[in-house]
MIDOSE-1310 file (N, C-alpha, C; in nm, 2 decimals, decimal comma, always signed):
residues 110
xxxx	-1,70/-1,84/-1,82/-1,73/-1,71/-1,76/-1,88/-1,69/-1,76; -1,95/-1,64/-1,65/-2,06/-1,69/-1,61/-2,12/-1,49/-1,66; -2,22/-1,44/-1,63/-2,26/-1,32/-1,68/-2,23/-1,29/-1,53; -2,26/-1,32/-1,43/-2,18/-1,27/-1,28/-2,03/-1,18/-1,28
xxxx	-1,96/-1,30/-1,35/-1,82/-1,30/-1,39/-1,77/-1,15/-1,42; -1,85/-1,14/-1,53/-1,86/-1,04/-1,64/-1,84/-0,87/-1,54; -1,95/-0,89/-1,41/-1,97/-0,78/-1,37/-1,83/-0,78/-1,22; -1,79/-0,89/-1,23/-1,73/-0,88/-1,12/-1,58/-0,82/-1,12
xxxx	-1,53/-0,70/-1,09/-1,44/-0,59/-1,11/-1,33/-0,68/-1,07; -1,30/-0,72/-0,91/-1,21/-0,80/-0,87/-1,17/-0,90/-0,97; -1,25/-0,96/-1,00/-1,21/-1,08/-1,10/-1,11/-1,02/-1,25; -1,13/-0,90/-1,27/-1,04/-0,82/-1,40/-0,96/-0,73/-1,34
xxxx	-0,96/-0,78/-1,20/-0,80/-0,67/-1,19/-0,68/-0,82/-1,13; -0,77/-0,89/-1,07/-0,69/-0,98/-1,07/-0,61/-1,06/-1,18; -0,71/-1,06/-1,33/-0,64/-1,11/-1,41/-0,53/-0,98/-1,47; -0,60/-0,88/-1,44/-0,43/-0,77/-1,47/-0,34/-0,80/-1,42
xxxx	-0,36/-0,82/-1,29/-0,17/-0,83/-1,18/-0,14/-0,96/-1,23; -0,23/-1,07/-1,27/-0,16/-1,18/-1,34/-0,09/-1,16/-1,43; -0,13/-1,11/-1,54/-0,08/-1,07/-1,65/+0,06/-0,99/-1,65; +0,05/-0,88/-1,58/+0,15/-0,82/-1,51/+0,29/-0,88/-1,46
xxxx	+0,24/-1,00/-1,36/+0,34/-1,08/-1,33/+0,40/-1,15/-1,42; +0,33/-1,23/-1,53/+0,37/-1,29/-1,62/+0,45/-1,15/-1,75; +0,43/-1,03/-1,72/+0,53/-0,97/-1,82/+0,66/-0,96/-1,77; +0,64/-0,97/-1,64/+0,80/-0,95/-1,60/+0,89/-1,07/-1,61
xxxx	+0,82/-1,16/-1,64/+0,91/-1,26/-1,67/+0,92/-1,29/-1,81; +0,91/-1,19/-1,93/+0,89/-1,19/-2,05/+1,04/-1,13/-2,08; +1,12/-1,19/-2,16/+1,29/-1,14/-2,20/+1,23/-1,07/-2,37; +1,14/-1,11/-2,43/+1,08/-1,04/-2,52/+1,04/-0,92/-2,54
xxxx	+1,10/-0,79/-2,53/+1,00/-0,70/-2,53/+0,87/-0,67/-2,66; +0,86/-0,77/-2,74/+0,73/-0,72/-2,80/+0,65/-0,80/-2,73; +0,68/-0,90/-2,70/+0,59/-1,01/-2,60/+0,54/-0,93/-2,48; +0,65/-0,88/-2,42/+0,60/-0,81/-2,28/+0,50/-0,68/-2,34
xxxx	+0,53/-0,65/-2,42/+0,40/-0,52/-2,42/+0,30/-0,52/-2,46; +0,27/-0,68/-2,54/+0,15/-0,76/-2,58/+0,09/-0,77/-2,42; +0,13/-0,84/-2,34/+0,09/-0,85/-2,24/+0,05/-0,74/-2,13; +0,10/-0,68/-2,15/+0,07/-0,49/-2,04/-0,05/-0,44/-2,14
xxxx	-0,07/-0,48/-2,26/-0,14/-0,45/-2,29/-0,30/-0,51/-2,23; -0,26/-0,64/-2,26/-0,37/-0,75/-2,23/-0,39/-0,67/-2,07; -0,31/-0,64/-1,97/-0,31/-0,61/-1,83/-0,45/-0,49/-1,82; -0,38/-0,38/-1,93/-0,44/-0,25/-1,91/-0,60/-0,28/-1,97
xxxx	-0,61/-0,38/-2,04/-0,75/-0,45/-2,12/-0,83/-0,49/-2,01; -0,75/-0,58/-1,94/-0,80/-0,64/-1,83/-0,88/-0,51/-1,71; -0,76/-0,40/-1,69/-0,80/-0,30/-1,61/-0,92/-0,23/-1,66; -0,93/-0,21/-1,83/-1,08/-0,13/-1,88/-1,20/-0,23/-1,81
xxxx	-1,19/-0,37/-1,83/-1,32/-0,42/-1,80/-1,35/-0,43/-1,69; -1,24/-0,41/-1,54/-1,27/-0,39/-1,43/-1,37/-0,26/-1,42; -1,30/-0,14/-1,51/-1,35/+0,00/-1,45/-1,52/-0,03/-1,56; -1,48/-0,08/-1,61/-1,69/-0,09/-1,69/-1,73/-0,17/-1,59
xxxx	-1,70/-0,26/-1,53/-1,77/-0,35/-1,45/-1,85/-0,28/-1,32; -1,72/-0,17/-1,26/-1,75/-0,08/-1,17/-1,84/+0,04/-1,18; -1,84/+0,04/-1,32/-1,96/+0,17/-1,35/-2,08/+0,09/-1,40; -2,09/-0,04/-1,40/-2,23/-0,08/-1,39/-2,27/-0,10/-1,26
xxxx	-2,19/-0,16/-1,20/-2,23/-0,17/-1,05/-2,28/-0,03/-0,98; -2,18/+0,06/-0,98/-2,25/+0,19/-0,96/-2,39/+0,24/-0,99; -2,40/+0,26/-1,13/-2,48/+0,25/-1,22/-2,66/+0,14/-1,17; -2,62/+0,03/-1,12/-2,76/-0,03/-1,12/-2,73/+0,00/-0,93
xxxx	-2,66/+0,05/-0,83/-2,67/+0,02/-0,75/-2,77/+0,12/-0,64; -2,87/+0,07/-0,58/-2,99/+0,20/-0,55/-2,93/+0,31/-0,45; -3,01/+0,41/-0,52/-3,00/+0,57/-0,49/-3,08/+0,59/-0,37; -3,07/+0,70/-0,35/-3,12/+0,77/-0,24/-3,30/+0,73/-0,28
xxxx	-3,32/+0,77/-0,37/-3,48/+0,74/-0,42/-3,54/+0,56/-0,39; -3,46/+0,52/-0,39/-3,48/+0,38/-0,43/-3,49/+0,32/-0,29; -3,41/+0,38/-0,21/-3,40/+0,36/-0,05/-3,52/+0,41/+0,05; -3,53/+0,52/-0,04/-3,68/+0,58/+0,02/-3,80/+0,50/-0,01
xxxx	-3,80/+0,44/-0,13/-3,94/+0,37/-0,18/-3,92/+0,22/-0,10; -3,81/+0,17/-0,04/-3,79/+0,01/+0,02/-3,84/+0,09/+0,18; -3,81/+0,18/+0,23/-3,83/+0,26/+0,39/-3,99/+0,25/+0,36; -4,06/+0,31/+0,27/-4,21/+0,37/+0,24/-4,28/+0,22/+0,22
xxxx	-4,18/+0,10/+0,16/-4,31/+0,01/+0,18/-4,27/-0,10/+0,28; -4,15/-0,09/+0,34/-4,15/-0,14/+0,47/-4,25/-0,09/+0,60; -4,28/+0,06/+0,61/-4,35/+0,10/+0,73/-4,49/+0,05/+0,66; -4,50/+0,03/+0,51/-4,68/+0,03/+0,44/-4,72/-0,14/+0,54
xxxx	-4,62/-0,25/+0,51/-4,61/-0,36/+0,58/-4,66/-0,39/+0,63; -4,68/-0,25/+0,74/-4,70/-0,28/+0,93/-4,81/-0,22/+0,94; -4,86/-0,13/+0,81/-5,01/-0,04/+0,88/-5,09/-0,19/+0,85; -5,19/-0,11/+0,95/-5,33/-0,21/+0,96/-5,48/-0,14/+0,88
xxxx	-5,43/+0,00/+0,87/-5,54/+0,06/+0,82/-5,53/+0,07/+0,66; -5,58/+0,02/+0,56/-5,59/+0,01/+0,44/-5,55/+0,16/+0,34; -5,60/+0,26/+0,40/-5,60/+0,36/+0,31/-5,43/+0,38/+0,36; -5,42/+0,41/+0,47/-5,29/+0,48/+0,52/-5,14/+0,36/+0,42
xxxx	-5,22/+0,24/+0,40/-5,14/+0,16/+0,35/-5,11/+0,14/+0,20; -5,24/+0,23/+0,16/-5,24/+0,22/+0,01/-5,14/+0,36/-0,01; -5,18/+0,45/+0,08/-5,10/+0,59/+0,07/-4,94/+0,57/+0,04; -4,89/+0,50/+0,15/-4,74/+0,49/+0,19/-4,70/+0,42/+0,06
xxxx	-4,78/+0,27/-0,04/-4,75/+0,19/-0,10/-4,73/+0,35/-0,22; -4,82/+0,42/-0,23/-4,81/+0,47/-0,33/-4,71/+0,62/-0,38; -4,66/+0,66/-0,26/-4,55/+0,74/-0,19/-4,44/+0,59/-0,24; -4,40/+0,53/-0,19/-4,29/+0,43/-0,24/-4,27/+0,40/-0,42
xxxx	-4,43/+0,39/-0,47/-4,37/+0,42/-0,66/-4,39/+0,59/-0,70; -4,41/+0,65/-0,61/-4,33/+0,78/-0,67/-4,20/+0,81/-0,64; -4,11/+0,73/-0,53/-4,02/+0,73/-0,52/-3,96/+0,67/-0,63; -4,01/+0,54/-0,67/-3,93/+0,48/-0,78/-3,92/+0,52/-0,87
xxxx	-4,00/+0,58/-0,92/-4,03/+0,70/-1,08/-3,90/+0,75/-1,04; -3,89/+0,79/-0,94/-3,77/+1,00/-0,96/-3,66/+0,86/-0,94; -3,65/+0,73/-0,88/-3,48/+0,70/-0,90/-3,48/+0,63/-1,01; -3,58/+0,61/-1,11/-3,57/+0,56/-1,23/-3,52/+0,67/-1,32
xxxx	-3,60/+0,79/-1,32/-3,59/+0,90/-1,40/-3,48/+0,96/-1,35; -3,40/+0,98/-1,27/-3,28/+0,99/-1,21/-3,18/+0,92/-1,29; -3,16/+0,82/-1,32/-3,11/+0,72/-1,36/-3,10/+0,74/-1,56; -3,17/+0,76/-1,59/-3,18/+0,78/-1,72/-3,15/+0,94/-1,70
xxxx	-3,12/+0,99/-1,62/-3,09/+1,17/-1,66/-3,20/+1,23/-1,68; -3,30/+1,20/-1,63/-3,43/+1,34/-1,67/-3,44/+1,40/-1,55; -3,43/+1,40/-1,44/-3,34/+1,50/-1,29/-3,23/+1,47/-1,28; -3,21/+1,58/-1,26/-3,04/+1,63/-1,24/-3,01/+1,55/-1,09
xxxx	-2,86/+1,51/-1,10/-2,87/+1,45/-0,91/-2,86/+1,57/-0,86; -2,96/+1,62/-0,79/-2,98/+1,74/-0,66/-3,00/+1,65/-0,55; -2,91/+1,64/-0,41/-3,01/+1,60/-0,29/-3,08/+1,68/-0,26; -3,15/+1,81/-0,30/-3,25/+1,86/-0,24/-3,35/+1,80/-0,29
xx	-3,34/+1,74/-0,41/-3,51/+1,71/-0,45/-3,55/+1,53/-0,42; -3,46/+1,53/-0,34/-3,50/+1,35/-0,27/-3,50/+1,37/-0,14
């Protein structure tokens, strides 16, 4: 299992419905609830996997600071370029500090 693996949600729900399938074919019932168990296990690490992904996936802030140094790119004039570059890490501050909870998510203040 690769640290990829780890984050990849699909890959722990799939091993749930496996597991799943294999309890129905379980004539045991402590066996079979060993296994729904292992299923619903399977299901927690999909939903952590999805709240990291969430979690590292960029914000409104973060989209604004990649727009701010794409247009920086294309200036020719140095100041106007240092400006935009520097408009794009104030952007990243508020989606970092976003991110850790020190602004509230408001869309008004992005």
């Amino acid at each position: 299992m690769t640290l990829q693996g780890l984050n990849d949600a699909k890959h722990w729900r799939d091993r749930a419905a496996e597991m799943r399938v294999l309890s129905d074919e379980m004539k045991d019932l402590e066996v079979r609830s060993l296994i729904l168990r292992l299923a619903n296990d399977y299901d927690k690490l999909a939903d952590r996997a999805e709240d990291r992904a969430a979690h590292n996936a960029p914000g409104p802030s973060e989209q604004h600071a990649a727009e701010y140094r794409q247009v920086a790119a294309q200036m020719k004039d140095p100041q106007l370029k240092k400006r935009l570059e520097d408009m794009a890490n104030v952007w990243d501050m508020l989606g970092r500090e976003r991110r850790q909870g020190v602004v509230e998510n408001n869309p008004d203040q992005t």
